[in-house]
VMD Tcl script that draws the C-alpha trace (Angstrom):
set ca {
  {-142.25 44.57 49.82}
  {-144.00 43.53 46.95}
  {-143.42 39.53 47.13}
  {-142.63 38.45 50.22}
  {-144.88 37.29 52.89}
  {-144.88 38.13 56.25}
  {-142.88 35.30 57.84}
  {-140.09 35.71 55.32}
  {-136.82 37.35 56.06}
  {-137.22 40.75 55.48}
  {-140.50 41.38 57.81}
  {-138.43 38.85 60.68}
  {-135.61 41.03 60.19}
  {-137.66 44.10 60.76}
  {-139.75 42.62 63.29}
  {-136.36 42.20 65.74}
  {-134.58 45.68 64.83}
  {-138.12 47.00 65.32}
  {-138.50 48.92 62.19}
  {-142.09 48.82 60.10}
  {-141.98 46.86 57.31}
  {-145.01 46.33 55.09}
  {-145.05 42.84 52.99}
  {-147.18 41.36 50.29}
  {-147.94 44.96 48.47}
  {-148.88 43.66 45.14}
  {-148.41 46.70 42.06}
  {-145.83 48.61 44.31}
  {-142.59 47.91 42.20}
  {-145.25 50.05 39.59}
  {-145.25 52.96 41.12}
  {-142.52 53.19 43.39}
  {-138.81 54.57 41.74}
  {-135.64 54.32 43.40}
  {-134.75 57.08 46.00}
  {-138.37 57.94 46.72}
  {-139.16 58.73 50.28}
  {-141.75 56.30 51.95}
  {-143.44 56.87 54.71}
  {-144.80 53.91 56.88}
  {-147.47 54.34 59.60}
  {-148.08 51.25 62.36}
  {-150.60 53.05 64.39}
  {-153.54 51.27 63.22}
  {-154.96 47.60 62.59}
  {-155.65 47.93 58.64}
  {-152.60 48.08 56.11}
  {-154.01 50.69 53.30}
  {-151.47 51.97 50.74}
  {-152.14 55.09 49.51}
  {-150.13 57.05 46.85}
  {-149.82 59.90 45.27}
  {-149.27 59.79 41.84}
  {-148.31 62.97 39.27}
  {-151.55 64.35 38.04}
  {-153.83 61.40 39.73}
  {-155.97 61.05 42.29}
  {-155.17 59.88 45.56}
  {-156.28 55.57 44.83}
  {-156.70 52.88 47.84}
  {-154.60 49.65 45.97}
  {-154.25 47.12 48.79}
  {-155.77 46.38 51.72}
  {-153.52 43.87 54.16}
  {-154.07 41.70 57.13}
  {-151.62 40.30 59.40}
  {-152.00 38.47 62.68}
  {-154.61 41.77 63.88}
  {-151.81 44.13 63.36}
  {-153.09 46.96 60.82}
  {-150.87 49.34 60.07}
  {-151.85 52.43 57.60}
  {-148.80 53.46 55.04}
  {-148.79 56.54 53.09}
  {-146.56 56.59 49.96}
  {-145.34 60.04 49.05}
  {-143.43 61.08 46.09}
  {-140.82 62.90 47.17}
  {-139.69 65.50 43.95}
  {-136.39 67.93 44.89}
  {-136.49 67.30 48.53}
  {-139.97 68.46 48.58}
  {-143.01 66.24 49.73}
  {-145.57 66.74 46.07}
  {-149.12 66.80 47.78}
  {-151.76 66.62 45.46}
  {-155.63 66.78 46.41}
  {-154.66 67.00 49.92}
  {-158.67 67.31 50.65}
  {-158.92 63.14 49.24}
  {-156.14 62.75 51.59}
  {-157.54 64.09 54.68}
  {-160.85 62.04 54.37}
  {-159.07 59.20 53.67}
  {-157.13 59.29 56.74}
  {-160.34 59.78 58.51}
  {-162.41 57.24 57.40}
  {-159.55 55.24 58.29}
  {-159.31 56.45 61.82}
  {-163.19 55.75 62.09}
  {-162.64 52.32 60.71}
  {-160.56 51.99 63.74}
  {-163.09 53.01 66.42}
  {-165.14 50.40 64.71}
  {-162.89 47.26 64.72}
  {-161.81 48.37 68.25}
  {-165.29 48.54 68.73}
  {-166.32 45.12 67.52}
  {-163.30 43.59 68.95}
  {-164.49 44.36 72.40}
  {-168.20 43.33 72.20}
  {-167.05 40.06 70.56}
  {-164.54 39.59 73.77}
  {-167.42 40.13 76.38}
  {-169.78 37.56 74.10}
  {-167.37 35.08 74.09}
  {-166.59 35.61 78.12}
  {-170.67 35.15 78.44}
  {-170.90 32.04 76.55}
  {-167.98 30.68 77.85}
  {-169.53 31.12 81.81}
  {-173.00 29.96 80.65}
  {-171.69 26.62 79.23}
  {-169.12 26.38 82.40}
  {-166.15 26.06 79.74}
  {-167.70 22.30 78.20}
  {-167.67 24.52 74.95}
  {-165.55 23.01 72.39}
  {-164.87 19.47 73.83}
  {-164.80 16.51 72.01}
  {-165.62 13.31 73.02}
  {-164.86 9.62 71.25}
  {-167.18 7.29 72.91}
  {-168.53 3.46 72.56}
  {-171.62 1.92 73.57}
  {-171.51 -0.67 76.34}
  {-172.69 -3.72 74.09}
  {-173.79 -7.12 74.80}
  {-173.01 -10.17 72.80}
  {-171.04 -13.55 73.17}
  {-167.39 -13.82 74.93}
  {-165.13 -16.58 75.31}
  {-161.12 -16.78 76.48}
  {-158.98 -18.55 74.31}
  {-154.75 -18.61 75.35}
  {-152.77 -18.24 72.30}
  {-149.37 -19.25 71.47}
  {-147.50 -20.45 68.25}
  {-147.18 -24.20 68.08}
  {-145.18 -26.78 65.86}
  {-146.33 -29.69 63.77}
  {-145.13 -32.77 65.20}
  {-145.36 -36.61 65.76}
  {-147.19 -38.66 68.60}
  {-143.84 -41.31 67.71}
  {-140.74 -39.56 67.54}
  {-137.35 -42.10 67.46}
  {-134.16 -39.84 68.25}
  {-130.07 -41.34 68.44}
  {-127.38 -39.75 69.30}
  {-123.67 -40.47 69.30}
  {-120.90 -41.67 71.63}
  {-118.09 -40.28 70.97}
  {-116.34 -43.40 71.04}
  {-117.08 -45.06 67.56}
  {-116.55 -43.80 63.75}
  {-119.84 -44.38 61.72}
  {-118.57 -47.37 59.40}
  {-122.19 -47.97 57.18}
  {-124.73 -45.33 56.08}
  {-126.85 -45.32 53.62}
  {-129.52 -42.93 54.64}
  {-130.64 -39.00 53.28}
  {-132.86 -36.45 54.95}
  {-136.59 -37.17 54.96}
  {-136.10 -40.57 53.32}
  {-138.90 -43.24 54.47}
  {-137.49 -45.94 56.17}
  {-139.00 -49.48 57.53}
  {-139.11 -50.96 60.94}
  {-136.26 -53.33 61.61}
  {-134.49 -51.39 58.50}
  {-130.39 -51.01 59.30}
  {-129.86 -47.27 59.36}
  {-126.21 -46.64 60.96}
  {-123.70 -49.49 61.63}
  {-120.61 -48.30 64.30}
  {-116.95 -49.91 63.55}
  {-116.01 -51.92 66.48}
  {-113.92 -54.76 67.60}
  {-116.44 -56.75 69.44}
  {-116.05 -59.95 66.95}
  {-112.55 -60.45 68.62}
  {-113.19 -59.48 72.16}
  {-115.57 -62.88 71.75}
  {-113.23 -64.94 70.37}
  {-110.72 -64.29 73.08}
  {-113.80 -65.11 75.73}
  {-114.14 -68.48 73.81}
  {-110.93 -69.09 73.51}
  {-110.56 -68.52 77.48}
  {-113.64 -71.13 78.02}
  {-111.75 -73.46 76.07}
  {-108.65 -73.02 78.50}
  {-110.96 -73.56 81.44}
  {-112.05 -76.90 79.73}
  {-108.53 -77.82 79.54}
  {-108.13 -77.14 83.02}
  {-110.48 -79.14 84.84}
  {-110.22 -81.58 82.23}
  {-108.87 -83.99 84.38}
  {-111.44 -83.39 87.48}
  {-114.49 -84.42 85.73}
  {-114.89 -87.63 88.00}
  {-116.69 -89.34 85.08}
  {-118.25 -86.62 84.00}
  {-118.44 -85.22 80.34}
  {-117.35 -81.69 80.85}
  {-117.20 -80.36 77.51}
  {-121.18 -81.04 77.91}
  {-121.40 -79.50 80.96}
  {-120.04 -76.57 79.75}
  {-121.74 -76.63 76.47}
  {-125.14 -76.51 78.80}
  {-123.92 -74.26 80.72}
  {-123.19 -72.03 78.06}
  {-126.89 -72.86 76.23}
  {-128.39 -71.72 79.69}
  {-126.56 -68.56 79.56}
  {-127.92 -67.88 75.78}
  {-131.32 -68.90 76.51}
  {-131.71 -66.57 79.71}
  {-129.93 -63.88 77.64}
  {-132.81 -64.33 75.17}
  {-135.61 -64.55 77.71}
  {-134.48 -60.71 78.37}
  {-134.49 -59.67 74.71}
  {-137.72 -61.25 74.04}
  {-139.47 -59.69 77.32}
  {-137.87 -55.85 75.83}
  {-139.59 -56.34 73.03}
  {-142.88 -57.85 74.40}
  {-142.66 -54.40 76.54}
  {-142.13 -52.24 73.49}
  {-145.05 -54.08 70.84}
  {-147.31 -53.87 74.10}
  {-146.71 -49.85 74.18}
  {-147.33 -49.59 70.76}
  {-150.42 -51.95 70.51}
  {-151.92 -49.63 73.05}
  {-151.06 -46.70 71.10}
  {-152.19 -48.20 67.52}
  {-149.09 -48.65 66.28}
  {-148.87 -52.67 66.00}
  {-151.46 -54.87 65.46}
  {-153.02 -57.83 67.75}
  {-150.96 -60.86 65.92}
  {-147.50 -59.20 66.66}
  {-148.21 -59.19 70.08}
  {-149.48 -62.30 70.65}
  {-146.75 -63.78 68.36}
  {-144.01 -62.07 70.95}
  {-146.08 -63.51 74.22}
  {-145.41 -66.54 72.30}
  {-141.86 -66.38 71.53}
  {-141.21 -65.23 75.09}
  {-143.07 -68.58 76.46}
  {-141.12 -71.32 74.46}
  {-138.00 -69.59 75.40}
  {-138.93 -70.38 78.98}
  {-139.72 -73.90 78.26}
  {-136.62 -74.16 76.81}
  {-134.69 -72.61 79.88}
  {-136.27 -76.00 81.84}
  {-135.35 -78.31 80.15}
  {-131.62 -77.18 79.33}
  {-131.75 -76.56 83.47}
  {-132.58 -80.39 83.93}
  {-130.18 -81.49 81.52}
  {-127.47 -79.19 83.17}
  {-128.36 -80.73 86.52}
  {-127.83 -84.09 85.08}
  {-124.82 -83.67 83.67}
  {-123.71 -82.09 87.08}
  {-123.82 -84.76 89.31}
  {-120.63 -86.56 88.76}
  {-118.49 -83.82 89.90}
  {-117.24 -82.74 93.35}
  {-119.06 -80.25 95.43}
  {-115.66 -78.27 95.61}
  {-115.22 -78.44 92.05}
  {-118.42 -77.95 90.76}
  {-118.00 -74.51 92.80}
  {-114.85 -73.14 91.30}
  {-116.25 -74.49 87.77}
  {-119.37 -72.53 87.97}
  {-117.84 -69.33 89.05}
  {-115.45 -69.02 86.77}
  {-117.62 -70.02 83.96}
  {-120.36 -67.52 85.23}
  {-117.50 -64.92 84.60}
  {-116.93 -66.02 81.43}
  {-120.63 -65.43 80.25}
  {-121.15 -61.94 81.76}
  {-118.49 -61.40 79.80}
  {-119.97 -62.43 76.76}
  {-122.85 -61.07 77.61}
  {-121.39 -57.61 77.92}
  {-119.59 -58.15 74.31}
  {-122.81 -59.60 72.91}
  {-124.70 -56.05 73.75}
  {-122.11 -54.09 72.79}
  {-122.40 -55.03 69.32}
  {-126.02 -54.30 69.72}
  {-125.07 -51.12 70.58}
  {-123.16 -50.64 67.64}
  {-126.02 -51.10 65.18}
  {-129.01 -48.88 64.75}
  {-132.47 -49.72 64.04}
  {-135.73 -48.40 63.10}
  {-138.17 -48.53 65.37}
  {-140.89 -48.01 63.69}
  {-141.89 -47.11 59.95}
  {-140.75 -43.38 59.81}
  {-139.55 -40.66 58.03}
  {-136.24 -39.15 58.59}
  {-136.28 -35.79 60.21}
  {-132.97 -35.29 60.88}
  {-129.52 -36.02 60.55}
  {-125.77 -35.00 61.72}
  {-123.98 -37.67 61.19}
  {-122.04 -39.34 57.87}
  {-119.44 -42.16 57.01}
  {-115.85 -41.84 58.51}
  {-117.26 -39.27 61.21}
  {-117.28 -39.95 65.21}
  {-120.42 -38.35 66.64}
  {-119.82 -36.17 69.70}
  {-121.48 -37.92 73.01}
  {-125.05 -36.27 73.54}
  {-124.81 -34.95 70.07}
  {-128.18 -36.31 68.19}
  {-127.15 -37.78 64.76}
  {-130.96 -39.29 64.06}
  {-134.35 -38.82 64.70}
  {-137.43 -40.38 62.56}
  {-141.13 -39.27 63.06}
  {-143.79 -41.11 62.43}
  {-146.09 -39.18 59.30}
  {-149.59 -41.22 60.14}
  {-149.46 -40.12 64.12}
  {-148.69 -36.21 63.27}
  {-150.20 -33.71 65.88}
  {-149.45 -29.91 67.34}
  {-147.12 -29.23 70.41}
  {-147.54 -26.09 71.76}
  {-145.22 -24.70 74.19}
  {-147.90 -22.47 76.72}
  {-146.84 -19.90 79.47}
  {-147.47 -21.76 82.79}
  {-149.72 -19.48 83.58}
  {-151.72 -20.25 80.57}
  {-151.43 -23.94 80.28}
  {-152.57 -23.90 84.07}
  {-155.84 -23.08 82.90}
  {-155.70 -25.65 80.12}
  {-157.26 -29.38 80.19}
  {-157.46 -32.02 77.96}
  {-160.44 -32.34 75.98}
  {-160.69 -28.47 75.80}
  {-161.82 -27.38 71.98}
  {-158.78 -26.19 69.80}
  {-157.94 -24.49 66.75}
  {-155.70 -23.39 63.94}
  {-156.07 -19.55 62.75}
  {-153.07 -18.42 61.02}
  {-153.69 -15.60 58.47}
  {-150.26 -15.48 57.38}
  {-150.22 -18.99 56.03}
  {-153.65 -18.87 55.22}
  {-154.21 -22.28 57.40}
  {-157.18 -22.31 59.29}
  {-158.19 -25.73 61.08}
  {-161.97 -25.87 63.90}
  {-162.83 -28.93 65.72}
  {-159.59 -30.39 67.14}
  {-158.87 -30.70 70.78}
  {-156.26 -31.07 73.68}
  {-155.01 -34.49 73.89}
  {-152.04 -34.63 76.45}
  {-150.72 -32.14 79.06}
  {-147.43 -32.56 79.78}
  {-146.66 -33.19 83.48}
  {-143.47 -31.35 83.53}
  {-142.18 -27.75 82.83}
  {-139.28 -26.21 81.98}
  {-137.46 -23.18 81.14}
  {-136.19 -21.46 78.15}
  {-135.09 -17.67 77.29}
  {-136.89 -15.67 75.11}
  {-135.29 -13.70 71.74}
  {-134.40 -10.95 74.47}
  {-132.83 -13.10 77.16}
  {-135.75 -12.83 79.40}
  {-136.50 -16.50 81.36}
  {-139.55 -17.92 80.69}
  {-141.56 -21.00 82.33}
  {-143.66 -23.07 79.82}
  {-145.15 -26.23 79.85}
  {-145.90 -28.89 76.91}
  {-149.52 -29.19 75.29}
  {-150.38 -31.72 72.62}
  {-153.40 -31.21 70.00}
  {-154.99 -33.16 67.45}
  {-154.27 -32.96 63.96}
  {-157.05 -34.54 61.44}
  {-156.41 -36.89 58.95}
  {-157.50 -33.90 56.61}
  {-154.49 -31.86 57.76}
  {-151.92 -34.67 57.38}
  {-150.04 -33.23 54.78}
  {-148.54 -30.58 56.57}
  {-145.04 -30.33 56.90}
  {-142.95 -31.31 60.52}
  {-141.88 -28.60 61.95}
  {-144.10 -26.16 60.43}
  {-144.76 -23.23 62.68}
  {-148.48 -22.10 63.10}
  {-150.72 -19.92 65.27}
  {-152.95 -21.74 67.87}
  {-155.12 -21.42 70.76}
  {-157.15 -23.38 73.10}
  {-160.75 -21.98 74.58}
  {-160.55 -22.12 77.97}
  {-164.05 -20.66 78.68}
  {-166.93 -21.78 76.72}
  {-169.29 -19.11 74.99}
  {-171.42 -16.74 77.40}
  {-173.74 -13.77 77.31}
  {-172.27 -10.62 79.04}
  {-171.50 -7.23 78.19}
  {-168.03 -5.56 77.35}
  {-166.90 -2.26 75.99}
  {-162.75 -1.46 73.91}
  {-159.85 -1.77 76.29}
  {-158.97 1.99 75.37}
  {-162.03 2.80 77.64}
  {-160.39 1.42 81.02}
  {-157.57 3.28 82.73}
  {-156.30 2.29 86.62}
  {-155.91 4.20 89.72}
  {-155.20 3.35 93.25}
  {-154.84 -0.66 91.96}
  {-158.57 -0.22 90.27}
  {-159.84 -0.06 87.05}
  {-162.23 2.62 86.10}
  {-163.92 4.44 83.54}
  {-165.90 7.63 82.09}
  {-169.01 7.33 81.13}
  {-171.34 10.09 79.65}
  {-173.88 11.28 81.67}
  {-176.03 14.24 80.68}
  {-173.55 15.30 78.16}
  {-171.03 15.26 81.25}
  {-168.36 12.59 81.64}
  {-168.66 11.04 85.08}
  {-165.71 8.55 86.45}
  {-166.92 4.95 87.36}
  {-165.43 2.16 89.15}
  {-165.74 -1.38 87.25}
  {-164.94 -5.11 87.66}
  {-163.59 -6.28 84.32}
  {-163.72 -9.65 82.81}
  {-162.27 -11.90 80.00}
  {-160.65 -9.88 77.15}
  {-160.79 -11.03 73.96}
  {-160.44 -9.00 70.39}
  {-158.98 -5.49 71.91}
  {-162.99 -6.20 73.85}
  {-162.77 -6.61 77.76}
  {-166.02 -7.86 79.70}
  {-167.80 -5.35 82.26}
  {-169.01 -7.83 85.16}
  {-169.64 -4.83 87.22}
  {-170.27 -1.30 87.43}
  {-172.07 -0.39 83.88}
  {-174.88 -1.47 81.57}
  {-175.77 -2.40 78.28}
  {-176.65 0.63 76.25}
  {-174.42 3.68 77.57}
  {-171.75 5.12 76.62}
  {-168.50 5.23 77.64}
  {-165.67 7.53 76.95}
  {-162.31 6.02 74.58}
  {-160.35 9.27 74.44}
  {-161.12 13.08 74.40}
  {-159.63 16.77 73.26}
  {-160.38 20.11 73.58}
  {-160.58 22.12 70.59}
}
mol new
graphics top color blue
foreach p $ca { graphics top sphere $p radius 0.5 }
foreach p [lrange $ca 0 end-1] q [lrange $ca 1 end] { graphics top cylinder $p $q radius 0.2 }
display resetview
């Protein structure tokens, strides 16, 4: 064959019927005509092609080598049925110098066997291997746990719905700034005439014992009766909200003069509960034991009553809290929000920080005051000297993207004032340093392998790898620290092959 090489499909084909076939024979399709008789010889390692030409000289044209196979062919010309020989005498001495180029390469092949076999014994078989080491090297480590964590609010203000009343009033949008004390969702109810019919039912109760007053004025009895009832109803009020400014005084968020203007509110309204008391007390004394009794207890009923209508409409407006911005919000006009279902929450932009949601395992290691920081290369945000502020004292569970349950626990971090403007919500890349900055030595994870429940590796000694046991320490940055078992300077072994 003149073209093809010796993996194409003619030599394969010859190679399984087990016929010679000689490939890659460049100038053959020159001198060889159809019908003319070839003769191939596989006997010996080098392919020579020899022909015999009319009225030439025997020529060598190709020498071939394939895989140590060497076959010799001899191209004849065959003329009538009758092989043409022509200077049979260049013939003969070709074919010997070939068969003494055999003895030679058989030769050479077997001295080259027994060197290799002696080299191979006097470097006990190490010949040709490899090896992709590191030095042990000393410098600084620290542990840091990382986890992604969400920008957030120190004041976060969330409402949810009831399922029992339509939103009536709304006039709010998604991240609109809203005041404290600012109206933000007003429920339809019928509270207005549930308290008319209470009145209504005091002034049948008037009516009533009307007549048993024993000189008594009872319509201002019940009138301070009914002031009592209002002022201890406000007492309550004014102590909720003494509670709340005192929270947020502590936490920055109101200033000295609001609180002492609530302590303040809170103490006339007990002054006033005296003296209406007195008065009541007063008024009291012309009736009957018996009938001052009956008269109180149904009057008492009447005012829890009211009471109960009087914080129902409470309930039926919503508030801000605080100066916020809106966050979010599932709820509009005309619709009746699903109980549980959270139709508002406001966050407060001037107390923003990071809550990061740790393993347990990792936020067991964590305590406030431990240095923090922001390193997200994605979002090219990258924030030093902030710290752990608040560890939450609960856990809980959630399920990961693949189902599997997971036990975390809460972690706040300071955001600076710098680092305000960054949006709620915004997901970046955090981590805490749980062990402070410390000399010791450490070598690539790819270096340690376990067996038997131990961790070991191979160092080089002598050219020779040798297995050693180690005690490992922090890792950090595909680096793991060596507390035992090598030193600073040698080299251990990452991977290996034999060649």
């Amino acid at each position: 064959m003149q073209i093809l090489k010796s993996l194409q499909h003619w030599s394969i084909i010859a190679r399984e019927y087990g016929i010679s076939c000689a490939s890659g024979l460049i100038g053959t399709m020159e001198v060889i005509n159809d019908a003319d008789l070839i003769e191939v010889d596989g006997d010996i390692y080098l392919f020579l092609i020899y022909w015999l030409l009319k009225n030439k000289d025997i020529q060598l044209i190709w020498p071939y080598w394939s895989n140590g196979l060497v076959v010799m062919i001899y191209i004849y010309f065959k003329k009538t049925g009758n092989i043409i020989k022509k200077d049979k005498t260049k013939v003969d001495n070709l074919e010997m110098e070939v068969v003494m180029n055999k003895k030679l390469i058989i030769a050479l092949v077997i001295l080259l066997v027994v060197a290799a076999g002696i080299f191979y014994f006097l470097t006990m078989g190490n010949i040709g291997t490899k090896y992709n080491t590191a030095e042990v090297e000393k410098g600084q480590v620290e542990k840091f746990v990382d986890e992604v964590g969400t920008i957030s609010s120190k004041n976060i203000r969330n409402y949810y719905g009831n399922s029992l009343s339509r939103v009536e009033e709304m006039d709010l949008e998604l991240g609109d700034y809203v005041k404290k004390g600012q109206l933000l969702i007003k429920f339809e109810d019928n509270i207005d005439l549930e308290i008319q019919k209470v009145e209504k039912q005091i002034e049948a109760l008037k009516a009533t014992y009307n007549e048993a007053q024993s000189g008594s004025d009872f319509g201002s009895i019940n009138s301070a009766k009914i002031k009592i009832a209002g002022i201890k109803s406000s007492i309550d009020l004014a102590n909720e909200n003494k509670s709340i400014i005192e929270e947020l005084y502590k936490n920055g968020a109101a200033a000295e003069s609001e609180l002492k203007q609530a302590v303040y509110n809170l103490e006339q309204l007990q002054n006033d509960l005296l003296v209406a008391q007195n008065s009541y007390n007063q008024l009291g004394k012309g009736l009957s034991a018996n009938m001052k009794a009956k008269y109180e207890a149904e009057i008492d009923v009447l005012i829890l009553s009211l009471e109960t209508l009087e914080k129902s409409k409470n309930n039926s407006l919503i508030y801000a809290d605080f100066d916020g911005v809106i966050t979010e919000l599932n709820t509009f006009e005309g619709d009746t929000p699903s109980a549980g279902l959270m139709i508002l929450e406001i966050m407060d932009p001037l107390e923003k920080i990071i809550v990061v949601d740790f393993m347990v395992k990792d936020a067991l290691l964590i305590e406030t005051g431990m240095k923090a920081e922001v390193n997200d290369l994605d979002l090219g945000i990258r924030i030093d000297n902030i710290e752990v502020q608040k560890i939450h004292p609960k856990s809980f569970t959630v399920y990961s993207e693949l189902g599997v349950e997971e036990n975390r626990q809460r972690v706040e971090i300071n955001l600076p004032q710098s680092n305000q403007e960054l949006s709620f919500g915004l997901k970046v890349d955090t981590r805490v340093m749980v062990e402070e900055p410390r000399e010791a030595i450490f070598i690539p994870e790819d270096a340690i392998y376990e067996k038997n429940l131990k961790k070991y590796v191979e160092v080089l000694e002598e050219k020779k790898p040798v297995e050693r046991e180690v005690v490992t320490g922090i890792e950090n940055n595909n680096n793991i620290e060596i507390k035992e078992g090598l030193e600073e300077g040698e080299q251990v072994i990452l991977i290996y092959e034999k060649k």
